[in-house]
C-alpha positions in Angstrom: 87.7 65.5 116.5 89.9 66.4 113.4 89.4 70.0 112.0 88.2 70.4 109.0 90.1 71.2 105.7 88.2 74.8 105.5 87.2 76.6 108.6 83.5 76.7 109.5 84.1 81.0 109.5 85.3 81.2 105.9 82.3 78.3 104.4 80.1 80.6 106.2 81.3 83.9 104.6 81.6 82.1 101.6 78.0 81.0 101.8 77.0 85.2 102.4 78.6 86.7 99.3 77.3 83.9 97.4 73.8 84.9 98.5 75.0 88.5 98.5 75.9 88.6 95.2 73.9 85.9 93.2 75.5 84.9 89.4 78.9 85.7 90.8 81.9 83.2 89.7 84.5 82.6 91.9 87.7 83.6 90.3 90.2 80.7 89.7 94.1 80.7 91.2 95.3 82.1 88.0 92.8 85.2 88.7 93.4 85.2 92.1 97.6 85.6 91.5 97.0 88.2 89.1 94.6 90.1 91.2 97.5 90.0 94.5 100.0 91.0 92.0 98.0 94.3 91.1 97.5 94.8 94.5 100.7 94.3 95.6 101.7 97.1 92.8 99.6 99.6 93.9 100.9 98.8 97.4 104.3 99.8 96.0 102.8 102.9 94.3 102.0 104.8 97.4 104.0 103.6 99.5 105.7 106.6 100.6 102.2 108.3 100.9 101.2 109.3 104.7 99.7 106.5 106.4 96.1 107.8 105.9 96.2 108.1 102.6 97.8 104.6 102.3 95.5 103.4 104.5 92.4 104.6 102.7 93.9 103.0 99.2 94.4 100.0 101.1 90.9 99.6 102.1 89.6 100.3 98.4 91.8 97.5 97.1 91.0 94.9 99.7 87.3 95.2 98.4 88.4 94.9 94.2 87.0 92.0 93.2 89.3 92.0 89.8 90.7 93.6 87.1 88.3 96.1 86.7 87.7 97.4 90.0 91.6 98.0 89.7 91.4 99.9 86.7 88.4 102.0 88.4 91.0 102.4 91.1 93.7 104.2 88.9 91.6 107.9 89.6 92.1 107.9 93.1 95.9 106.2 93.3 96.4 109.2 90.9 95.0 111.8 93.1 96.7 110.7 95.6 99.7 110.5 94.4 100.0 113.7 92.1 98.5 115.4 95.6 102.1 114.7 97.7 104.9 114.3 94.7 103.7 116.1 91.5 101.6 114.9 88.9 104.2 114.1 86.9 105.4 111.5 89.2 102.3 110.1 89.3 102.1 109.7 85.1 105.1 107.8 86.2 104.3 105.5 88.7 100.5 105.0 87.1 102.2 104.2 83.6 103.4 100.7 85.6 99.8 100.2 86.5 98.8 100.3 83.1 101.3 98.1 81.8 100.3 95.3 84.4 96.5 95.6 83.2 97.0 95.8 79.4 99.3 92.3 80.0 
């Protein structure tokens, strides 16, 4: 019997957050890209943060849904940040952040 295309797990988890979270548009590819690529930034931001701290900002961004849960975001990857290397190297690193969500 051939597999199907999408695994029964992910049309079943797929089926929960619909019902989860009624009204909720999936986002397109173009959306989707964008959101990795934020991501993927504030991967680079922290990146020399301890592990737990990186692990906790990991977490956060696994769960942003898009842009905005990003931007809400920007508070804590500044905390952290300023917290270990200075808050000046935070306005730093966060300035890239907010050139990647005004474009």
């Amino acid at each position: 019997m051939p597999t199907p295309s999408v695994p029964r797990w992910k049309r079943t988890l797929d089926q929960a957050l619909r019902l989860a979270r009624p009204g909720l548009d999936f986002q397109s590819s173009a959306g989707v890209d964008d959101l990795e690529r934020l991501r993927s930034l504030c991967h680079e931001l922290v990146a020399d943060l301890p592990a737990a701290q990186r692990h906790v900002i990991g977490v956060t961004l696994l769960h942003a849904r898009d842009r905005r849960d990003i931007q809400h975001l920007r508070a804590q990857l500044f905390d952290a940040i300023a917290h270990q290397l200075g808050e000046r190297t935070a306005r730093e690193r966060l300035r890239r952040l907010d050139e990647a969500l005004a474009g």
